[in-house]
Backbone bond lengths (Angstrom), bond angles and torsions (degrees), N, CA, C in turn:
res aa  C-N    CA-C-N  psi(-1)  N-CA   C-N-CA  omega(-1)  CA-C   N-CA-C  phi
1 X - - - 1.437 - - 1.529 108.68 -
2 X 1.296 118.97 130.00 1.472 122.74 -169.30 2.256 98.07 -120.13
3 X 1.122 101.33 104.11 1.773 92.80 -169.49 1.519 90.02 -125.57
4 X 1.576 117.88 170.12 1.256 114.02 172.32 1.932 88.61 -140.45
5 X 1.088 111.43 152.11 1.380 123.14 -179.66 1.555 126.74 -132.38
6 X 1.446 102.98 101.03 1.426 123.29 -166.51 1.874 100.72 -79.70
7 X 1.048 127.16 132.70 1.443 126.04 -148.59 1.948 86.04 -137.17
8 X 0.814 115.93 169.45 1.433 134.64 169.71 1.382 127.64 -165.41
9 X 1.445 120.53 110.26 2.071 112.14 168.53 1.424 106.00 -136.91
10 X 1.201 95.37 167.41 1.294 116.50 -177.45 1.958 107.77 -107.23
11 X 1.218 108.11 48.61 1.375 134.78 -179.14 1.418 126.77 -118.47
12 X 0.881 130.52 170.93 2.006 120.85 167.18 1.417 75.29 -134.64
13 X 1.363 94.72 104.50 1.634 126.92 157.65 1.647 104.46 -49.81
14 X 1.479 137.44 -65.54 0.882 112.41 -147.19 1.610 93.00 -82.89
15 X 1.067 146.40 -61.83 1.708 133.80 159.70 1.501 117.43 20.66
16 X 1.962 101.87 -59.85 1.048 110.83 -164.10 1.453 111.16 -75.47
17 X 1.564 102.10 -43.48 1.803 108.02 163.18 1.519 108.69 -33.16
18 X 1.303 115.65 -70.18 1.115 130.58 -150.69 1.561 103.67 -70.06
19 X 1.181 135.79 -32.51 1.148 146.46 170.57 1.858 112.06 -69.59
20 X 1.144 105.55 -21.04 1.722 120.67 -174.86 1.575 117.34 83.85
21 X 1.311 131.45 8.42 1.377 145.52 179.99 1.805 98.00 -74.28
22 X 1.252 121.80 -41.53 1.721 115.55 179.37 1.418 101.64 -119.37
23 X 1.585 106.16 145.04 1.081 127.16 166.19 1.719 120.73 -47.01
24 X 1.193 124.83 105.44 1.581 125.24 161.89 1.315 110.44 -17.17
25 X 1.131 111.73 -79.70 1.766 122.65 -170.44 1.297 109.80 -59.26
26 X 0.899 130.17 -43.00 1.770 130.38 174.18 1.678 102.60 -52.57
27 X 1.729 102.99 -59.80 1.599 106.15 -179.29 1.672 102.52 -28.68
28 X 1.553 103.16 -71.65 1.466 98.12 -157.78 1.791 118.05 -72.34
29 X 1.470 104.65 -5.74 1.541 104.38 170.97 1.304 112.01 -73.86
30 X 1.241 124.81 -34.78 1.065 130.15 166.02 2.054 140.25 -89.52
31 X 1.591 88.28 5.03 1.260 89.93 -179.86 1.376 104.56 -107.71
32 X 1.468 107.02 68.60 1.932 101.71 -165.31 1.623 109.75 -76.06
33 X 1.464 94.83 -47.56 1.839 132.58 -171.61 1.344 106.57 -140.47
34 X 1.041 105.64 93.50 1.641 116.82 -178.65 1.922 98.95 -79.18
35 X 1.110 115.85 159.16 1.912 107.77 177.55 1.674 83.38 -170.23
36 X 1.583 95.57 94.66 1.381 118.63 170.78 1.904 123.24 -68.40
37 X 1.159 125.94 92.09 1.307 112.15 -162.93 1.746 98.46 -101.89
38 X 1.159 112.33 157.95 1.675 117.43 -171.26 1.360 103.61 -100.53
39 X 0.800 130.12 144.29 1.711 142.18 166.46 1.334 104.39 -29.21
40 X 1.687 105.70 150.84 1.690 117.64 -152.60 1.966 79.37 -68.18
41 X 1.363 122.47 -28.36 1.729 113.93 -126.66 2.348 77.60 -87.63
42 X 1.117 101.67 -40.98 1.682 87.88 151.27 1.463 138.03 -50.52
43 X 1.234 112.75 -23.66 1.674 112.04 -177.84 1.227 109.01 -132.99
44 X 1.558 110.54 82.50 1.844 118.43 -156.37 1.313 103.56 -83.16
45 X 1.909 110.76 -17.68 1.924 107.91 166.53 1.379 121.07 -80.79
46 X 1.361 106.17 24.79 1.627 109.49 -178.41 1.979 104.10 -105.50
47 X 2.012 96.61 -23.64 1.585 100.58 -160.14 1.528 86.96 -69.67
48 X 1.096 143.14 -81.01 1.552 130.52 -147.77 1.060 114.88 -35.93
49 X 2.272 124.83 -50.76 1.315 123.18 -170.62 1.465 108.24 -76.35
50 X 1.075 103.33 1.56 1.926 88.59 171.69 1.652 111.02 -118.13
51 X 1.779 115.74 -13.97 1.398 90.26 146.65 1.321 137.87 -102.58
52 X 0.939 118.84 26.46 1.767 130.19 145.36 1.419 107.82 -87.22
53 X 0.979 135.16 -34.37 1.557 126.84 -174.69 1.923 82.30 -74.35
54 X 0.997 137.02 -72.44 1.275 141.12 -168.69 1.712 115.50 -46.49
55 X 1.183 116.51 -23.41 1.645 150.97 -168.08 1.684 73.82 -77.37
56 X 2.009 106.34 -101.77 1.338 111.47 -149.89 1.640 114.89 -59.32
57 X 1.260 129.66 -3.29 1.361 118.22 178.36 1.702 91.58 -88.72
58 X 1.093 121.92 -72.35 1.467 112.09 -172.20 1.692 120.22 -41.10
59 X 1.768 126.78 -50.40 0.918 97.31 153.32 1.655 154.48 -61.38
60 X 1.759 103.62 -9.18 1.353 118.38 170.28 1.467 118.49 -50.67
61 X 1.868 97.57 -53.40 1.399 122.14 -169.95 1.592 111.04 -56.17
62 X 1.472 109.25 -39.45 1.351 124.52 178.03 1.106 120.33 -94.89
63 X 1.248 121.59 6.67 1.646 130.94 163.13 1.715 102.19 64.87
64 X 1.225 128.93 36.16 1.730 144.60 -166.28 1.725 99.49 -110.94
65 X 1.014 109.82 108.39 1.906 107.83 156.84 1.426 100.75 -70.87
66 X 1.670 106.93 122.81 1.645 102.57 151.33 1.466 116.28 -144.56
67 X 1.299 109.59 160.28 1.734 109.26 -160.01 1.647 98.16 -69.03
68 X 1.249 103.76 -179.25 1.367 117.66 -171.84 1.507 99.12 -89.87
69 X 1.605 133.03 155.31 1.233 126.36 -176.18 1.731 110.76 -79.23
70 X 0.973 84.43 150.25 1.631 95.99 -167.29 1.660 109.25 -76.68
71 X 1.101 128.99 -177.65 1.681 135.12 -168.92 1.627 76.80 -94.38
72 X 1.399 175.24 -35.93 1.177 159.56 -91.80 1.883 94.02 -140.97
73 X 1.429 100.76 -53.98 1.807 122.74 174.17 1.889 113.42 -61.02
74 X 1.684 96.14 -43.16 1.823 83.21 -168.61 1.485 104.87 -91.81
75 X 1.918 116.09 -1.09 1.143 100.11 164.15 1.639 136.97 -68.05
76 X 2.130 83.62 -38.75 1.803 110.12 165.16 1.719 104.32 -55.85
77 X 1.503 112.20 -33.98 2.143 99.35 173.04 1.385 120.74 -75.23
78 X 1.275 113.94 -35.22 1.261 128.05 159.68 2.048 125.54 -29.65
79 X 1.809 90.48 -52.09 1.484 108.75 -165.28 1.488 111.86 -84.71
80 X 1.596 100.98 -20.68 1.870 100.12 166.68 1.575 117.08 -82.14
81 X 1.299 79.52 162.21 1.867 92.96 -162.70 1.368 114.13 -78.16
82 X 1.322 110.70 -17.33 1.308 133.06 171.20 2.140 109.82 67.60
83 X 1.263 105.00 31.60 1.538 97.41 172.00 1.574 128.55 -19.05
84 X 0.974 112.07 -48.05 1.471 130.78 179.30 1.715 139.77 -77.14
85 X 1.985 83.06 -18.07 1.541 113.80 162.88 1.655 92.22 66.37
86 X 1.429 115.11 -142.91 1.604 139.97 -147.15 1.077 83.81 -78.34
87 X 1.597 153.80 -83.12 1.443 166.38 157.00 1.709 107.61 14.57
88 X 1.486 90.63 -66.75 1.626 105.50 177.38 1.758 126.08 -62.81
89 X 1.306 91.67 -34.40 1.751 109.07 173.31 1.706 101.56 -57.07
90 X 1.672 114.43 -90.71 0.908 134.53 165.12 2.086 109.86 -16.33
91 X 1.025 100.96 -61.10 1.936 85.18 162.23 1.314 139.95 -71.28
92 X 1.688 112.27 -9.41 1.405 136.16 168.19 1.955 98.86 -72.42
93 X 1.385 92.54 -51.15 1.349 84.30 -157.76 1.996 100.43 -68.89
94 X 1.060 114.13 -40.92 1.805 117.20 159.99 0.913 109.53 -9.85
95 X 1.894 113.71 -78.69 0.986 148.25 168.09 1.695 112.71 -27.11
96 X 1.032 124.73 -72.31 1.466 130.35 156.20 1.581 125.53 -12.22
97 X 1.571 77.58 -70.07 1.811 88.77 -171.95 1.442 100.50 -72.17
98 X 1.165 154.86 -42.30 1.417 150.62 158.82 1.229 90.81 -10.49
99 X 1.554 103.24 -100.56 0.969 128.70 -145.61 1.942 126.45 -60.20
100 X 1.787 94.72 9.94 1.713 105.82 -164.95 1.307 90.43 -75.47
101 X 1.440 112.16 141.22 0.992 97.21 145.15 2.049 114.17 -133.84
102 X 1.173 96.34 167.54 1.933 98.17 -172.31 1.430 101.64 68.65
103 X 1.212 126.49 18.02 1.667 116.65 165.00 1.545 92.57 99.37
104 X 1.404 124.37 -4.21 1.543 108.40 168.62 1.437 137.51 -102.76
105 X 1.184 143.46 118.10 1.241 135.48 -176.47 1.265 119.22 -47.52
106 X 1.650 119.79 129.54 1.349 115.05 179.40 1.724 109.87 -85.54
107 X 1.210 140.19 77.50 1.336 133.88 152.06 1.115 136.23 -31.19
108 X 1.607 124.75 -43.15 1.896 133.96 165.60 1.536 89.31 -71.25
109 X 0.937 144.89 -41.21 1.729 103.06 -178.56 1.297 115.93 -100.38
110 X 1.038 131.57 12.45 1.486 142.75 -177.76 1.829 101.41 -91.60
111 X 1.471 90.66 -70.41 2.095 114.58 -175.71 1.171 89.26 -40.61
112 X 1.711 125.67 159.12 1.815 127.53 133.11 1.768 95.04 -90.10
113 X 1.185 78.94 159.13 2.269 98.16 -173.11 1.773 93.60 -53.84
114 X 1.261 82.11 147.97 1.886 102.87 -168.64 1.747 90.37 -117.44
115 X 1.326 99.78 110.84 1.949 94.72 142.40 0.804 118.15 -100.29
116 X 1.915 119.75 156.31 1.341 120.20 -151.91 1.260 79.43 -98.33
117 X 1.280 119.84 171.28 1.731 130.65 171.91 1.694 102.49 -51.20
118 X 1.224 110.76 -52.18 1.734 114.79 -163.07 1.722 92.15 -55.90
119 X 1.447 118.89 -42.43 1.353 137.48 -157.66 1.828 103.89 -50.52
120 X 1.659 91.89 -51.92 1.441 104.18 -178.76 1.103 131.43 -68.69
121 X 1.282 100.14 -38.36 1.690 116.90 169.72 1.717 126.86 -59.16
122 X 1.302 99.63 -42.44 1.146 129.80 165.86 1.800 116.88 -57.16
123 X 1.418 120.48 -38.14 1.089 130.27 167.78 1.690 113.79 -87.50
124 X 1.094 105.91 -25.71 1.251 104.71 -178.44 1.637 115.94 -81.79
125 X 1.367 109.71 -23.16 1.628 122.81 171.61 1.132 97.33 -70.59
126 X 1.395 127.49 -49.77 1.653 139.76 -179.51 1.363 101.41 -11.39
127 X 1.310 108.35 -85.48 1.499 144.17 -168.00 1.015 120.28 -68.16
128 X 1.437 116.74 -7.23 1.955 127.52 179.51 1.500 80.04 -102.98
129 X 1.651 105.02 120.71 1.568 119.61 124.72 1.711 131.59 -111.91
130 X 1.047 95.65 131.02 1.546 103.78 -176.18 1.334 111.47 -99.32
131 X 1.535 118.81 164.37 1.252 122.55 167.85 1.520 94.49 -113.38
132 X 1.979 94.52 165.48 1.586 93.84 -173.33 1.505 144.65 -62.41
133 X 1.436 97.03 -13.72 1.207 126.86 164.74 1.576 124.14 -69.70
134 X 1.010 112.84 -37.90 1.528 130.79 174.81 1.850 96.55 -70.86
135 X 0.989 120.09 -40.97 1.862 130.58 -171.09 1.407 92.77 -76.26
136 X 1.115 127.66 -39.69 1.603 122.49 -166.91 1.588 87.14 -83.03
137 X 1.009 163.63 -1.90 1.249 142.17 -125.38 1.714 84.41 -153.42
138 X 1.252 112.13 -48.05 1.250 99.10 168.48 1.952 126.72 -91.04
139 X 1.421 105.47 7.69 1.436 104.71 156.46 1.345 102.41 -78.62
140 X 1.261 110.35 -55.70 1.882 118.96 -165.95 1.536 92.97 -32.19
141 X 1.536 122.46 -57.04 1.538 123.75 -153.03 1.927 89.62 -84.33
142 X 1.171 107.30 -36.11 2.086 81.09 177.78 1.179 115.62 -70.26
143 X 1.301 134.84 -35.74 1.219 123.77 155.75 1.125 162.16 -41.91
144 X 1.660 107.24 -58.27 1.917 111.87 129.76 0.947 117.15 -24.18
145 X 1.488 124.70 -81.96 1.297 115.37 178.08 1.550 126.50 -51.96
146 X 1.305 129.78 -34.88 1.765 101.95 133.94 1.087 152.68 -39.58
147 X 1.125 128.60 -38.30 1.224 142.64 -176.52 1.597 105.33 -78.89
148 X 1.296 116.13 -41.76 1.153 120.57 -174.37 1.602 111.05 -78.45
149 X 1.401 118.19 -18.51 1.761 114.31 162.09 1.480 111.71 -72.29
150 X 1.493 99.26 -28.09 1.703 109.22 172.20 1.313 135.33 -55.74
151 X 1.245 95.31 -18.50 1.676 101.91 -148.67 1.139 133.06 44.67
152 X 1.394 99.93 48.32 1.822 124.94 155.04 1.963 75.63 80.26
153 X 1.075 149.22 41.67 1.606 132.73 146.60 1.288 113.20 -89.77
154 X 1.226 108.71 156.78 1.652 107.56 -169.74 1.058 115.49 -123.42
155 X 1.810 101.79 -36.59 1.873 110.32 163.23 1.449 103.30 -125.99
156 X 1.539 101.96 160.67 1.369 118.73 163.00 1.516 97.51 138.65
157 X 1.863 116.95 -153.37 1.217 111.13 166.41 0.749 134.13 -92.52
158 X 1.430 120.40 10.52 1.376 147.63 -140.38 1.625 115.94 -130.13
159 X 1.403 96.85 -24.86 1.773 131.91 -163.01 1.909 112.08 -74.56
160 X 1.082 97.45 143.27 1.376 99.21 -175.30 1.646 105.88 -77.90
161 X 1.147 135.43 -22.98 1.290 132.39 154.85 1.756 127.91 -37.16
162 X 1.501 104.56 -50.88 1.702 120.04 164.07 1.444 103.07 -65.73
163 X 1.692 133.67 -41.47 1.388 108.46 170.16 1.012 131.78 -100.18
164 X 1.403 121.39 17.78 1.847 128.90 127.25 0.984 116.93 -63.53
165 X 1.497 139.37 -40.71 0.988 109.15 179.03 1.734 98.20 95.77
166 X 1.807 112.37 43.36 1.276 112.03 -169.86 1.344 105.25 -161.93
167 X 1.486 131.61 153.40 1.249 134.87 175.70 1.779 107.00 -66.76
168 X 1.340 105.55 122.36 1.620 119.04 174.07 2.221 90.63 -30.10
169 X 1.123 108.20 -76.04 1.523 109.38 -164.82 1.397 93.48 -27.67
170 X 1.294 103.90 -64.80 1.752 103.87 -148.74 1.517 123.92 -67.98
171 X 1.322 121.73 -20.51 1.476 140.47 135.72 1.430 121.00 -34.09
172 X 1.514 113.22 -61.96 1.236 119.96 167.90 1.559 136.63 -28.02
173 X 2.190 87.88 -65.48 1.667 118.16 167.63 1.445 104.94 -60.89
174 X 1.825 125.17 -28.19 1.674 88.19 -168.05 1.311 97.31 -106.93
175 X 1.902 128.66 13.23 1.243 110.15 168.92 1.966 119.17 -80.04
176 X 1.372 91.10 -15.56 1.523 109.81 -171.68 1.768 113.30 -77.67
177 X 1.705 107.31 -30.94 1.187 117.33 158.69 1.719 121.60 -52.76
178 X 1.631 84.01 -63.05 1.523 97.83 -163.45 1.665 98.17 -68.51
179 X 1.187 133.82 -26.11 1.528 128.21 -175.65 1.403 106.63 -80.72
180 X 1.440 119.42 -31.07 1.682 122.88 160.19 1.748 119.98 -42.16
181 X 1.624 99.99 -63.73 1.115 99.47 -177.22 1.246 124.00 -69.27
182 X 1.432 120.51 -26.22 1.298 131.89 161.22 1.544 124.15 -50.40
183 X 1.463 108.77 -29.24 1.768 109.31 176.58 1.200 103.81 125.84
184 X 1.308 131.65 -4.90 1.576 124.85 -161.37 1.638 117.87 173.16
């Protein structure tokens, strides 16, 4: 018998070796050609062709015509984080075809609610209040930390002023403030 055995986990095999949870010898029977793939929510030009591939078998299976997803849907597949990876897709899209109806995929009851990044951020500033002291304290620290990708430059093209996103002067004036009030 000549077989070859394509294996897949969501583990670090050798960890587990090394920890004693997997067999040694299995590891290396099976670690011929390892082909490490990254999570779907890394390869967001992979989500559309696999939920249409996931689309036409389920509606096949269910004998259902439904349209192809629209540019509006694979942006909303695109914007989830996909916890669940390929597994999780593939039950959305189930989910979908169930639930189409008139030839359209239902996405709002399939998806959970998506915030957009700006969405979160935006809520998350919401809910931060600072006092003025706390605001000075966190320029003091974006700035350092400019300056310090800079190598202490303040202007030029090179200057931590261009990656604020600020006139060299005016960087200058509020490091001289903020280092005043600071003590030094």
């Amino acid at each position: 018998m000549d077989v070859r055995v394509v294996a897949a986990t969501n583990r670090d095999l050798r960890r587990e070796v090394a920890e004693g949870r997997f067999r040694e010898d299995l590891f290396y029977r099976l670690n011929v050609f390892p082909i490490p793939l990254p999570a779907l929510r890394e390869r967001p030009g992979d989500i559309p062709l696999l939920a249409e591939a996931f689309a036409r078998r389920f509606a096949q299976r269910m004998r259902k015509d439904v349209a192809p997803l629209t540019p509006e849907c694979v942006e909303r597949l695109k914007a989830y984080a996909w916890p669940g990876n390929v597994r999780e897709l593939e039950n959305l899209m189930e989910r979908a075809v169930i639930t189409a109806t008139g030839g359209r995929m239902n996405l709002e009851r399939a998806l959970p609610p998506v915030l957009s990044p700006a969405t979160e951020r935006s809520a998350e500033l919401a809910a931060c209040v600072y006092s003025l002291a706390e605001l000075e304290e966190l320029e003091w620290q974006n700035f350092r930390r400019a300056l310090e990708r800079c190598a202490g430059r303040v202007s030029g093209e090179q200057g931590a002023a261009r990656l604020l996103g600020m006139k060299p002067s005016t960087l200058a004036s509020r490091l001289k403030v903020l280092g005043a009030k600071r003590g030094g």
